[in-house]
C-alpha positions in Angstrom: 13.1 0.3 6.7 15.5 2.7 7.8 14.9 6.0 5.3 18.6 6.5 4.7 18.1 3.6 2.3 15.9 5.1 0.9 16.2 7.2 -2.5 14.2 10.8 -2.7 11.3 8.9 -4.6 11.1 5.7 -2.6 10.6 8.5 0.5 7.7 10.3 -1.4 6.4 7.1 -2.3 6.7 6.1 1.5 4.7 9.7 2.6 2.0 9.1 -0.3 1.2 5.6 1.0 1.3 7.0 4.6 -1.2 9.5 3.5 -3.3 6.8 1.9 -3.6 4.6 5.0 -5.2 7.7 7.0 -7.4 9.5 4.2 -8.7 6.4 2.0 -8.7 3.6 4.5 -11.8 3.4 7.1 -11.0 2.0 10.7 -14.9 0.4 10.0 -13.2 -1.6 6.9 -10.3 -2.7 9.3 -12.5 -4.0 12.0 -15.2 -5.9 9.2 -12.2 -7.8 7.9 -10.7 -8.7 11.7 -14.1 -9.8 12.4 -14.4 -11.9 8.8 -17.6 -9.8 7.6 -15.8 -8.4 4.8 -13.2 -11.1 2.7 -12.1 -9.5 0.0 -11.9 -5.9 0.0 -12.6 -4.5 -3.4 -13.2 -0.6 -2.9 -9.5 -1.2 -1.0 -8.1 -2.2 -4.0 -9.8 -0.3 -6.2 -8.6 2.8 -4.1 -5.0 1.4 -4.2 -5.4 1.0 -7.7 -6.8 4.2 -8.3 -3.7 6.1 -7.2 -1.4 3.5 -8.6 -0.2 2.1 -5.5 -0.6 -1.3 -7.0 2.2 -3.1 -9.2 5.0 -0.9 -8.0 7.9 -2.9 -9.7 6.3 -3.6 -12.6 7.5 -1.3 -15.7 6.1 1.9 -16.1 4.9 0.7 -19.7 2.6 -2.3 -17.8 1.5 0.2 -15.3 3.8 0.3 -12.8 6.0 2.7 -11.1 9.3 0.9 -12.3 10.7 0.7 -8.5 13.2 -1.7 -6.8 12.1 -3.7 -3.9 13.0 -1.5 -1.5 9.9 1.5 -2.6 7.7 -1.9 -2.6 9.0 -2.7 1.2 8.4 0.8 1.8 4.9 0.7 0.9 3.9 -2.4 3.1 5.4 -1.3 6.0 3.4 1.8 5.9 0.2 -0.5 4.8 1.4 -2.3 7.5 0.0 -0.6 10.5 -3.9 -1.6 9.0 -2.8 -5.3 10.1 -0.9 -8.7 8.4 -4.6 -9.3 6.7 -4.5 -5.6 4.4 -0.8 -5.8 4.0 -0.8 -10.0 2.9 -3.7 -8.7 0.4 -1.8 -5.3 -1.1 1.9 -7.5 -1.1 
């Protein structure tokens, strides 16, 4: 998604996600679930949960972040690059 539609916090939201992928996220984990040693990832979603990266649209009083679609596209295309199986699980 082009960042001109984004909004200022939708682009923070984009760089903390970014950030994310390369601090929190082991290559090792990546190549256990290509090779179908690992199938559900639960310290990745913990993680994700963790720093409230989960649930984006939902309200903030449920937890979320209260953001249009477009933060939540945001945030899988930057999951994106850890392959279709991480970003089918975090959409």
């Amino acid at each position: 998604m082009f960042d001109i539609l984004l909004t200022e916090e939708e682009r923070r939201l984009k760089q903390e996600v970014r950030k994310f992928v390369k601090e929190r996220v082991p290559s090792s984990l990546v190549r256990a679930m290509d090779a179908e040693e690992v199938k559900y990832p639960k310290a990745y979603m913990g993680s994700l949960a963790s720093e409230n990266l989960l649930g984006l649209r939902f309200p903030k009083e449920w937890g979320g972040r209260g953001m249009p679609w477009t933060g939540e596209v945001a945030a899988i295309e930057e999951i994106g690059v850890l392959g279709s199986g991480m970003t089918c699980l975090y959409s």
